[in-house]
C-alpha positions, -999 to 999 in steps of 0.1 A, spaced: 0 0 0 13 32 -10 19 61 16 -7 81 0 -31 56 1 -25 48 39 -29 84 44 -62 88 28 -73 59 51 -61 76 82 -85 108 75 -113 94 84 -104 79 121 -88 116 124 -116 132 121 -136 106 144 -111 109 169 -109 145 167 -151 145 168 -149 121 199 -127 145 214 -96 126 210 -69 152 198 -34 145 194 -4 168 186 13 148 161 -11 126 141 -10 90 143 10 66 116 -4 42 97 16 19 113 4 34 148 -33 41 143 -37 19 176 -27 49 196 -59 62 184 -78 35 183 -75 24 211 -89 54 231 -116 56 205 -124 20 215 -131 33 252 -142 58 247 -169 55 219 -174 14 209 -199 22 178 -170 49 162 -141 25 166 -162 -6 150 -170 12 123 -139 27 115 -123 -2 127 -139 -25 103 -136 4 75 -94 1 77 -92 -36 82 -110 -44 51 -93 -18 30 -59 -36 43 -74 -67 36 -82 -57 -2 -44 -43 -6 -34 -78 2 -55 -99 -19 -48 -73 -47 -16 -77 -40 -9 -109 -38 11 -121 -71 17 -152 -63 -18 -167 -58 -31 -148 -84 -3 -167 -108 -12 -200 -96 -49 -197 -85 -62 -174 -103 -95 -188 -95 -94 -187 -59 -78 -148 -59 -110 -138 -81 -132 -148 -56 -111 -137 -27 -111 -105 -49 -145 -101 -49 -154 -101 -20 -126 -83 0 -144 -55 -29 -176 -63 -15 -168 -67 16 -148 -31 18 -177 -17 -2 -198 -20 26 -174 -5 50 -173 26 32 -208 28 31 -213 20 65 -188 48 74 -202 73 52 -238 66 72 -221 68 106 -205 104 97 -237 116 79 -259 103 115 -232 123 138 -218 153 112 -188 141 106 -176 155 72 -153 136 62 
């Protein structure tokens, strides 16, 4: 996953961390994003499992997209997988996007 694309991930648990009253000084990496999950999780259980579930199953997309190997010798299997991760992630997004709408969060 590229560092722009992590990036554009994070936004949205900024902003619901930063609606929930969670601020931070220095943002949260990628790599980090527990340090604000975390305290989201606590703090407010509905915002973290939906942004929660919004960033794991963009991860897990990158990862079946990603993965060269099965989708050399299975290509099969990685189509399905493929689907629905998309699915799956589609979902998410929505999800999200009715979450922020219900508590004006732009986003």
């Amino acid at each position: 996953m590229t560092n722009e694309a992590k990036n554009l991930l994070m936004q949205p648990l900024y902003k619901i961390a930063d609606h929930n009253g969670l601020n931070s000084d220095a943002p949260a990496s990628f790599k980090k994003r527990s340090t604000l999950l975390e305290p989201l999780k606590a703090k407010n259980p509905e915002a973290w499992a939906v942004i929660n579930h919004f960033l794991e199953s963009n991860i897990k997309l990158d990862r079946i997209q990603n993965d060269k190997e099965k989708q050399t010798k299975n290509n099969t299997q990685w189509s399905t997988e493929l689907a629905l991760a998309e699915k799956e992630t589609n979902s998410a997004d929505e999800s999200l996007k009715a979450f922020c709408a219900t508590h004006n969060i732009v986003i």
